[in-house]
Structures are given as C-alpha cells and as structure tokens.
Backbone as a printed PyTorch tensor [residue, N CA C, xyz], in Angstrom:
tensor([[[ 14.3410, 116.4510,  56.9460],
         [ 13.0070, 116.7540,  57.4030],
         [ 12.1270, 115.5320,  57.1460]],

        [[ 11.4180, 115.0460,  58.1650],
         [ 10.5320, 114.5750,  58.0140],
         [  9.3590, 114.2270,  57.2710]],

        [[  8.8200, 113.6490,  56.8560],
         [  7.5180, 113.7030,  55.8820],
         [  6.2760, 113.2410,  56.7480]],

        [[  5.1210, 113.6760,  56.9250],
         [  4.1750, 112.9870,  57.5650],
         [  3.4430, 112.1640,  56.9880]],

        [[  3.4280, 110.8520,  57.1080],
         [  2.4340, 110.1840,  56.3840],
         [  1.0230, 110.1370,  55.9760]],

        [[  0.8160, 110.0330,  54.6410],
         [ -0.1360, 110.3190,  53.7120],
         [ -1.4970, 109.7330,  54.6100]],

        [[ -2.4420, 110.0560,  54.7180],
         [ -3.8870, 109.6280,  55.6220],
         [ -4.6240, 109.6490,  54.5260]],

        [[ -5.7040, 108.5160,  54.1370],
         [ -6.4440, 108.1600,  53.6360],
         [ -8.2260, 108.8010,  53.7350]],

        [[ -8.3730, 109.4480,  53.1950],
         [ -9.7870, 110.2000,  53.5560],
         [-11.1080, 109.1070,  53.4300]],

        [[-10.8280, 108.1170,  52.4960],
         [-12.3160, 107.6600,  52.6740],
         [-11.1920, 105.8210,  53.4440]],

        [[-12.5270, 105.7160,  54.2730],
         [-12.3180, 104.3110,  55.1840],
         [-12.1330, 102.8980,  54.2120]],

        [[-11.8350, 102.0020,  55.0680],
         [-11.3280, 100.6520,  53.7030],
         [-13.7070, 100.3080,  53.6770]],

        [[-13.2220,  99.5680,  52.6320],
         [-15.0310,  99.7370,  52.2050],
         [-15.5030,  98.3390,  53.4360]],

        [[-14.6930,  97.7360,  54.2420],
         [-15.3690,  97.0700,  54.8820],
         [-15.5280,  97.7980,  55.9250]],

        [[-14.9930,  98.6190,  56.6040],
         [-15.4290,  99.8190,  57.5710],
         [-16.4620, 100.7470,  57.3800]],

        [[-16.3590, 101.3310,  55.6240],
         [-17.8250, 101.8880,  55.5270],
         [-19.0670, 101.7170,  56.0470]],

        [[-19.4090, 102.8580,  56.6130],
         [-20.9670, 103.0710,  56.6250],
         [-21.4820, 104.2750,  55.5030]],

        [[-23.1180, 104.1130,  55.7110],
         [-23.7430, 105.6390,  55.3190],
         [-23.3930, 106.5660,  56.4280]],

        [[-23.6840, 106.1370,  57.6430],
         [-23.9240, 106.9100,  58.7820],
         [-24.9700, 107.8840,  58.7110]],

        [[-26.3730, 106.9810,  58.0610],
         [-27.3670, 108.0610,  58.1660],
         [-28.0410, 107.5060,  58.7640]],

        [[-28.6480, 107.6700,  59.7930],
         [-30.1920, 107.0760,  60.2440],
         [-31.0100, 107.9990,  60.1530]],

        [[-31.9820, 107.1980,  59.6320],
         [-33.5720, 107.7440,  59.7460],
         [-33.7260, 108.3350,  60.8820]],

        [[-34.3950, 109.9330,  60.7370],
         [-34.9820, 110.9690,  62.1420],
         [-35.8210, 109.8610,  62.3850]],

        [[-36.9780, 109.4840,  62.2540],
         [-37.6660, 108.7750,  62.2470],
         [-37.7170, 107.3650,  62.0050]],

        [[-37.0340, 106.2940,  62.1870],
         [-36.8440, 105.1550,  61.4530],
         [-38.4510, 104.6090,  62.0400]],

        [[-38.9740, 103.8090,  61.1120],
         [-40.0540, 102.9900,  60.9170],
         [-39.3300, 101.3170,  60.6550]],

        [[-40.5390, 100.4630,  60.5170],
         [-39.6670,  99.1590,  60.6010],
         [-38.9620,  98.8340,  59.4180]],

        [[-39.7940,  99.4480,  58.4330],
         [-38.8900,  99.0710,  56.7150],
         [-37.5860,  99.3090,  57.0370]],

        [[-37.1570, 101.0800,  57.7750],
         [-35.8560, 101.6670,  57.4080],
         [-35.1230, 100.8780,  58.5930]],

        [[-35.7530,  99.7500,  59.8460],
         [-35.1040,  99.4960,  60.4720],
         [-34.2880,  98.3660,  59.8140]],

        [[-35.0580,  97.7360,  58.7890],
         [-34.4150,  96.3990,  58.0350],
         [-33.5940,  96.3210,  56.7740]],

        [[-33.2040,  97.9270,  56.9690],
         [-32.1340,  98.1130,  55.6840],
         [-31.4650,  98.3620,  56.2700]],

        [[-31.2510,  98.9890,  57.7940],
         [-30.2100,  99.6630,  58.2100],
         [-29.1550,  98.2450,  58.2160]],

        [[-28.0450,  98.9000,  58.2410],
         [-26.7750,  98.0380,  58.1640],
         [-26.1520,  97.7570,  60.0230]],

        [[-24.8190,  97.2590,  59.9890],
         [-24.6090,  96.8370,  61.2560],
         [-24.8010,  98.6170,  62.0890]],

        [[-23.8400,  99.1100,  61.3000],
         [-23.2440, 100.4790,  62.1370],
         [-24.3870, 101.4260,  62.0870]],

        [[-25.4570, 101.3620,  61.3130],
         [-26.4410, 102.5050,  61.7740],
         [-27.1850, 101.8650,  62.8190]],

        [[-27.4720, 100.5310,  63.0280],
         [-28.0210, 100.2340,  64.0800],
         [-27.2600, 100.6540,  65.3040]],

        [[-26.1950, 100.4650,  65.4480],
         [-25.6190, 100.7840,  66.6260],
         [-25.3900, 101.8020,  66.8480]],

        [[-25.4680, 102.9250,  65.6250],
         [-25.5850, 104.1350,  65.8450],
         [-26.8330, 104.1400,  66.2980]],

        [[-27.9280, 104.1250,  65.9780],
         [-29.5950, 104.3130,  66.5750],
         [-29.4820, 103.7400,  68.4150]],

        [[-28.7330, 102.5520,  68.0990],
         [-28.9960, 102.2550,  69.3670],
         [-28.1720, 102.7580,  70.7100]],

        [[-26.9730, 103.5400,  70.1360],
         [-26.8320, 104.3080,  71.0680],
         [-27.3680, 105.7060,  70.9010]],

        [[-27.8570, 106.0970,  70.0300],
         [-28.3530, 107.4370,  70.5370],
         [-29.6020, 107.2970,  70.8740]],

        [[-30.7470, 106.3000,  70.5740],
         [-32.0930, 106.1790,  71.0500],
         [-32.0470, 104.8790,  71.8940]],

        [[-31.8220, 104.3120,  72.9100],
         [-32.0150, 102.9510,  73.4520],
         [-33.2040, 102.2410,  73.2250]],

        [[-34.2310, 103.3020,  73.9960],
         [-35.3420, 102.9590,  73.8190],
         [-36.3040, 103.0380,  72.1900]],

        [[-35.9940, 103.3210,  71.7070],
         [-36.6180, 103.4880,  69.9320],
         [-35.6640, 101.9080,  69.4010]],

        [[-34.2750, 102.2050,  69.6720],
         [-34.1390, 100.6710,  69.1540],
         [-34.6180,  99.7580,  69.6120]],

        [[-34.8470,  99.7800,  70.6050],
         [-35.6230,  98.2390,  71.7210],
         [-37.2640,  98.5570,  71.1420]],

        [[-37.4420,  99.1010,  70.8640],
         [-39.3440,  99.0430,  70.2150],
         [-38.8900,  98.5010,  69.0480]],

        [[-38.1390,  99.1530,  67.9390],
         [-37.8310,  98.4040,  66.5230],
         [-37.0820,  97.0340,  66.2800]],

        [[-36.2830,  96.7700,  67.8000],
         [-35.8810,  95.4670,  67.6600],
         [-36.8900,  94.1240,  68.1790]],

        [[-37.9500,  94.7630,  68.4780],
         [-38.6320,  93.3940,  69.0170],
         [-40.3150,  93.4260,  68.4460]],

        [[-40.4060,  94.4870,  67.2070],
         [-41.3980,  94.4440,  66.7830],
         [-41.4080,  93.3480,  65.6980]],

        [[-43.0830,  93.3880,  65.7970],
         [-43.5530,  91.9060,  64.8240],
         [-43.0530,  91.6940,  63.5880]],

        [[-42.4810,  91.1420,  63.6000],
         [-42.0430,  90.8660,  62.1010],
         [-40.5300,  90.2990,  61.9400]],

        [[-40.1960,  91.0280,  63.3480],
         [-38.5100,  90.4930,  63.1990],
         [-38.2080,  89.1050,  63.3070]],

        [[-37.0130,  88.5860,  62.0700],
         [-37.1650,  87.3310,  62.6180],
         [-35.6590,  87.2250,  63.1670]],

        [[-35.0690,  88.1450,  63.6600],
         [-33.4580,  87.7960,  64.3600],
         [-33.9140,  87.7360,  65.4970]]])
C-alpha cells in the first residue's frame, strides 16, 4: 500500500503572507503592506489601488 505524502500546512516563510488587507486601507496601511497584500488589494480593488499608488507621498 501506498503512503501519501506528508503536505506541509504552513508555506516556506519566503512565500508567506499575512493575507490581510485593510477594509479600508489609508496611505500608512498602504506602506506596510507587503508584496502579496498589494496584489491582493490590487486585484480585488483596481481602482482603490491606483488612488493609493499614486498618492503624494509615494516615492516608488
């Protein structure tokens, strides 16, 4: 018989995220967010990320 191989529940820590975004992100919580909550925000809000990505202050 077969054995199925053992699956790892938490991700390697360079894959980690929180995976939380702010209901509301403001610009502070936009400049903590990490790679993957941004791209989480930015696909679920397009337009909310495109206001937080080009507001004053950003310098990327």
């Amino acid at each position: 018989m077969m054995q199925e191989p053992e699956t790892n529940p938490t991700p390697a820590p360079y894959a980690a995220g929180t995976g939380s975004v702010p209901v509301t992100p403001d610009r502070d919580a936009f400049e903590r967010m990490g790679y993957r909550e941004r791209l989480a925000l930015k696909r679920e809000d397009p337009a909310g990320y495109a206001a937080l990505r080009h507001a004053p202050g950003n310098d990327r």
